[in-house]
N, C-alpha and C positions, 0 to 999 in steps of 0.2 A: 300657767294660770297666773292671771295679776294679782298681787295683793291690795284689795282699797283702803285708802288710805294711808298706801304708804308713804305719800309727804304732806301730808295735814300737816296743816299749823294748828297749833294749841293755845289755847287763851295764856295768858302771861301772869294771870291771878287764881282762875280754878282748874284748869288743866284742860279743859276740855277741849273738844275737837269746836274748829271753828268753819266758819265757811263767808266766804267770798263774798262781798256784797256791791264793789266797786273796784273796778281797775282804772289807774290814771294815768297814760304816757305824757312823762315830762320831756324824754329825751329818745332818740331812738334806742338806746339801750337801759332805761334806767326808769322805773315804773315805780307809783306807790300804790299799794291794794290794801283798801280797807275789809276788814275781816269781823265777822260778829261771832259771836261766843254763841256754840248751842245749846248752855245751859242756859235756863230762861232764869233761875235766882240769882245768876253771876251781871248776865247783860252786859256784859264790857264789850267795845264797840275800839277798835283801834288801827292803825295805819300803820303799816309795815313796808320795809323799801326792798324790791329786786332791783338789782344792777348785776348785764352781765361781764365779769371779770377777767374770761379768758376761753378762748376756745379750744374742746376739744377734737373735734373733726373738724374741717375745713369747710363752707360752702361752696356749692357748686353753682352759686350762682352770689356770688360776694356782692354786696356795697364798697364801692371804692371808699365811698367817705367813714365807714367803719373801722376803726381800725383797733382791733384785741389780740394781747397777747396770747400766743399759743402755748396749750398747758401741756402737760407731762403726760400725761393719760389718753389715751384713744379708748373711746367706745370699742 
């Protein structure tokens, strides 16, 4: 069974759970998403950066022009 919300981001001021309001690809691997806060008295509105780092499975269908270091850990 899933758990929801098991990687919410949390507002940075009142804790609360946020959600999603804009994703932006700057680069094929590196994205900024703006997140709104659910609490309506807090309202903070902010931009957080994915970048990804390292892989750990391989694709089975690779971008040559990708290139990420393989991490320690397999799924």
């Amino acid at each position: 069974m899933s758990r929801p919300y098991q990687n919410a981001t949390h507002c940075p001021h009142c804790k609360s759970r946020c959600r999603t309001v804009k994703t932006r690809r700057i680069t094929a691997t590196y994205r900024e998403v703006t997140f709104c806060c659910s609490n309506d008295d807090c309202g903070c509105i902010f931009v957080a950066e994915v970048n990804a780092v390292r892989v750990l499975s391989p694709s089975l269908i690779p971008d040559p022009s990708i290139n990420l270091p393989a991490g320690r850990v397999a799924l």
